[in-house]
N, C-alpha and C positions, 0 to 999 in steps of 0.2 A: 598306257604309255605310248605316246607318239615320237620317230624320230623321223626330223628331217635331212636328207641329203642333197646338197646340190650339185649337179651332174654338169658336165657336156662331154668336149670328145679329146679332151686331154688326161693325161696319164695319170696325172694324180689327181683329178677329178675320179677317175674310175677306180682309181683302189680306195680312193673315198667311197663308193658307192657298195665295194663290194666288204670294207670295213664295217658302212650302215647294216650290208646285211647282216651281215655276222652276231651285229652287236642287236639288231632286232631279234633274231632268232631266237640269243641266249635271252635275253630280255621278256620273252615275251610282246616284244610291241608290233604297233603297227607304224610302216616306213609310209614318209611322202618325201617321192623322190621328185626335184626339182629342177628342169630344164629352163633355163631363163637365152633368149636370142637378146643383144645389144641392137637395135637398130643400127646401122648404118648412114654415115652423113647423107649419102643419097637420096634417102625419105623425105630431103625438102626438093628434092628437081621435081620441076615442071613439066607440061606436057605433055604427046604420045611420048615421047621419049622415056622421059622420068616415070609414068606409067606404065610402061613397060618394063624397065629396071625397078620398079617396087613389086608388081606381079613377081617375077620373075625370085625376088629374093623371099618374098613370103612362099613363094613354092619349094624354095630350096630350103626353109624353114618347117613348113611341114614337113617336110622327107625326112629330114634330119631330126626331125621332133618323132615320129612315128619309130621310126630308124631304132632310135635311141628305148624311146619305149617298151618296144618289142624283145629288143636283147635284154635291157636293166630287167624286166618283168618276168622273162625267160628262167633267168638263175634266182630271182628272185623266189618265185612261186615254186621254182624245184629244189629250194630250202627249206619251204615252209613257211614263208613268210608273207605275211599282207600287204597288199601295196598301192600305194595309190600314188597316179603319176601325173605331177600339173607341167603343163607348159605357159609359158609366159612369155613378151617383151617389153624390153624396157632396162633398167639399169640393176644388173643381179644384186646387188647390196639392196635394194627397197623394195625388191622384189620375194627375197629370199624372208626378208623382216615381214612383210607383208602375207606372205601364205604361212610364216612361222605364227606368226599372233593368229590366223584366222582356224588353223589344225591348232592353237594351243599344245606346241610344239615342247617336247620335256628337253628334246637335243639338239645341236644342230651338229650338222659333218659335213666339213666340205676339205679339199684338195688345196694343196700348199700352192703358193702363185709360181710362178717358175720365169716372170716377168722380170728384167733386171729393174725396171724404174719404181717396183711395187716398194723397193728397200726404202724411196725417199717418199712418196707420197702416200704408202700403204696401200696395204693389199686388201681382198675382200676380206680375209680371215681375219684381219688385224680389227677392221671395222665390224665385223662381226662381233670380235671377242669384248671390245667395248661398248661397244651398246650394252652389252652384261645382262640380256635378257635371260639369257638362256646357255648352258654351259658348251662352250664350243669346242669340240674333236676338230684339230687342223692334220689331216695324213698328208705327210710328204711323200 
């Protein structure tokens, strides 16, 4: 059994994660936890300039990707639990779909949106939940 969670550094992203754990543990499975970065509109600037604000933001995406790694894989492994941790960019709904089909993912867990415009245009969880691939955990 495989469950996937998707992470970053908001609140209910992390008790999403420490929910997946829980539920890996009792389960038996094994967790892939998923860190997705949104690009930023700045990846179309030109230039030394733009070149240097793209450097600079992939670097502060590694950090934060490592960062993140280290802690989620920390409580992770001192539960017992297997883990494997993708990073990715790009847009976390095709992303999140995308490493769920390629791990043939039994769950997914992710973190309530806490966005106020997520009510009219939907949130990730919403789009998750309909795609209907895979039975969706939303922790508030």
């Amino acid at each position: 059994m495989v469950i996937l969670v998707g992470i970053d550094d908001s609140v209910t992203s992390l008790r999403a994660g420490a929910y997946a754990v829980g539920l890996a543990r009792r389960q038996g499975a094994r967790l892939v936890a998923v860190y997705v970065e949104q690009p930023s509109a700045l990846y179309g600037a030109t230039g030394s300039a733009g070149a240097a604000v793209i450097a600079e933001q992939e670097r502060a995406f590694t950090e934060t990707a490592a960062d993140m790694k280290r802690r989620f894989e920390a409580g992770a492994v001192e539960r017992g639990v297997r883990i494997t941790f993708v990073t990715a960019a790009g847009d976390p709904y095709h992303e999140l779909r995308r490493v769920a089909d390629e791990v043939r993912a039994d769950a997914v867990v992710v973190g309530a949106s806490t966005k106020a415009g997520h009510r009219f245009v939907g949130s990730l969880a919403v789009r998750l939940v309909k795609a209907g691939r895979w039975p969706v955990t939303v922790v508030p």
